[in-house]
N, C-alpha and C positions, 0 to 999 in steps of 0.2 A: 846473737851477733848485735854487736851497738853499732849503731849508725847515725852521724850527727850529717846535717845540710844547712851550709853555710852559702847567704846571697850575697857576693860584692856587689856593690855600690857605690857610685861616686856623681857628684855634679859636673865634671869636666868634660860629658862627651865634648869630642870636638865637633860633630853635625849636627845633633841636639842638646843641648848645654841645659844640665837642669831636668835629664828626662823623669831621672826616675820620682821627681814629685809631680811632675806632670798628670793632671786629672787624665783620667780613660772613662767615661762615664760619668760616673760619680762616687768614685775613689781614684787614688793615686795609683801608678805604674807598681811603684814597690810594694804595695799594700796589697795588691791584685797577686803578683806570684806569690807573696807570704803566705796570704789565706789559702791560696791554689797547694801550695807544696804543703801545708798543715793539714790535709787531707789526706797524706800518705802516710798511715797507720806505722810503716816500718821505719819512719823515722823518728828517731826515742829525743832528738832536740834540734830545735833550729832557730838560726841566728840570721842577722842582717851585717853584713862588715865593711865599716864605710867610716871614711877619714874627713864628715863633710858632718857637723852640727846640727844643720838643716833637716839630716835627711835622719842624724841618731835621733833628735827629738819627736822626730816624726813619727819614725818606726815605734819610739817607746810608749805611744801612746795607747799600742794594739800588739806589741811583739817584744820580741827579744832580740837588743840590738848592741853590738859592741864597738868601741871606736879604733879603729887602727890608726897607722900613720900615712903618710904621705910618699912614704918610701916605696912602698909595691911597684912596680912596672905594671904591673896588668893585675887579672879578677884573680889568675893561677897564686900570686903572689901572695895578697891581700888575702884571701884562703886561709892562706897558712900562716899566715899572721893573726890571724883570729882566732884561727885552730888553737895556736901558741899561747897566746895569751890567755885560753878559756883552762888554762892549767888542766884537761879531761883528758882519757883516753878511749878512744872508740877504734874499733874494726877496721871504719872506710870512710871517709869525707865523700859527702854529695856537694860538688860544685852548683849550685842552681843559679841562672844566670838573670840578670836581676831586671831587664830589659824584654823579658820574654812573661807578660800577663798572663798570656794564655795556654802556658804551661799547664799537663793535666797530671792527672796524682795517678793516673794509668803508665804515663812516660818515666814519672821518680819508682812507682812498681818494678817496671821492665828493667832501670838500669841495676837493680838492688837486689835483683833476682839473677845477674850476674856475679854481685860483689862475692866472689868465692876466693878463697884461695887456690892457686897461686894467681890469682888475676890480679895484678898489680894496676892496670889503668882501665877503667869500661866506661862506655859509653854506645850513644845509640846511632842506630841506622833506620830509614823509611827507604821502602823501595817507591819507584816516582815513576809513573808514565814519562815520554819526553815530553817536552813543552818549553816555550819560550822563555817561561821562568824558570825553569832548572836550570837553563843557559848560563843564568845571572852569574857575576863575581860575587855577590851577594851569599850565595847558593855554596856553600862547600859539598862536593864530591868525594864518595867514596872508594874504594875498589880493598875488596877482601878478599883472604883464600878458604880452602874450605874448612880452617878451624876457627873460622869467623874472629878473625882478626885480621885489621886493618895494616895493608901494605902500602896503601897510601892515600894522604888528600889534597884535594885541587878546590881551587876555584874555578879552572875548565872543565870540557865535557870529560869525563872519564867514566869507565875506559870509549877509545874510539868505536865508533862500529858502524860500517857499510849502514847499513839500517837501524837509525837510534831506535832502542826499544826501552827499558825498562834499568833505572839508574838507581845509585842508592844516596841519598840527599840525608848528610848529616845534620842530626839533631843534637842542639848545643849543651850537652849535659853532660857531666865527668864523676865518676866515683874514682878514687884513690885508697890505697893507704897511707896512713900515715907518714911511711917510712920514705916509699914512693916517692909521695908529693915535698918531702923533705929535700930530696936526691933529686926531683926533674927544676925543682928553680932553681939549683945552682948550676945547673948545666946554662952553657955559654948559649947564645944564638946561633943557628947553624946555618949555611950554604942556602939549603931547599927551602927552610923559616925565612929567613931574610926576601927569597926569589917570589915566593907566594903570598908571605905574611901571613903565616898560619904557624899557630906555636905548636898543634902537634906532629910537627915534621922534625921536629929537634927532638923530640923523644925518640919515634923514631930509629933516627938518624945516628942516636946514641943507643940503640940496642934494646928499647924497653917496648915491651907486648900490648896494643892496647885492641883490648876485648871488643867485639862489637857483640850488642844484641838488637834484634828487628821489632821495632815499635810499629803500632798500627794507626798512632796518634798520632798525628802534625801539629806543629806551632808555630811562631815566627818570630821573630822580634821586631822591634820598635827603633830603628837607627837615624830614621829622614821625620820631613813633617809629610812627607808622603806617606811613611808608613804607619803613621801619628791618625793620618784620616781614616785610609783602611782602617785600623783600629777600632775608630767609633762606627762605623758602618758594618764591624764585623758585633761590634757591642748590639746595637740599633738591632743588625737582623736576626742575631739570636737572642734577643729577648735576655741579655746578661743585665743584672744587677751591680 
């Protein structure tokens, strides 16, 4: 099975503008998941996919980096604009998202050991004690049935329970097919996407299965300069290079 892993990227966040050149130590953000996800033996190529000069010259000085346009709506998009343009055909596209450093090559394992057929979208789940941070909007919520596929995600607590116990807190990582990821960005915005702002309710919401498998790895991402600090204090205490 071929498997290629494509990191959008772009300089526009709108909270942190510019993150992914943003030092974490002493490398940059998108430098930190590149080396991270090149650790994951089952993936046979990976790219960087960014419509931003800055960040192609950057990458090319350590990586493989291709330019898209400006047209994408979002990372789903820009994906597949990369995919496109790299004229290749593989298995499954690994979304790797380009804001999360500390992404582990155990998390790109777990999601690639589902890429099977007929799994048409996979991605991961952590099961989470309750806690004040799983609370977060921040924080996407899961709720599966038992062929461990996702029936729905939230930014509230789900599912409810008299006594919060034990939650599944998604991790931001997507395999596709091809074909798939060709057919989910032209589907329109939907109802529950729009109410949550989360894009995989539109899938969803249009009939497509997306797999979950349970990673025992956590990560986070990088969106505020709050998360910007934790960042180097999570560098600082474990001794990352």
């Amino acid at each position: 099975m071929k498997i290629i892993g494509i990191i959008p990227a772009r300089m526009e966040s709108s909270r942190l503008p510019g993150k992914p050149l943003i030092n974490i130590g002493n490398k940059s953000m998108i430098r930190r998941v590149y080396e991270s996800a090149m650790k994951a033996n089952q993936i046979n190529e990976l790219y960087v996919a960014t419509p931003n000069k800055e960040i192609f010259d950057h990458v090319n000085e350590f990586g493989k980096v291709i330019m898209t346009s400006e047209n994408p709506l979002n990372g789903t998009e820009r994906v597949y604009e990369a995919y496109k343009k790299l004229n290749k055909e593989y298995d499954y596209i690994v979304n790797i998202q380009g804001d999360e450093p500390f992404i582990k090559k155990e998390q790109i394992e777990d999601i690639i050991s589902i890429c099977n057929p007929p799994n048409q979208i996979c991605t991961l789940i952590k099961k989470e004690k309750y806690s004040d941070l799983i609370e977060r909007e921040s924080i996407m919520k899961v709720v599966k049935n038992n062929s461990d596929e996702a029936m729905y995600f939230s930014r509230s607590l789900i599912p409810f329970q008299k006594k919060k116990t034990d939650y599944n807190k998604h991790i931001c990582i997507y395999a596709y097919t091809p074909i798939t990821l060709k057919k989910i960005i032209s589907l329109k915005p939907s109802k529950l996407e729009l109410s949550e702002s989360l894009e995989q309710l539109r899938w969803l919401e249009n009939g497509y299965t997306v797999k979950l498998n349970t990673t025992k790895f956590n990560s986070f991402s990088i969106d505020t300069k709050e998360d910007l600090i934790f960042a180097q204090e999570f560098i600082n205490k474990n001794n990352l290079k």
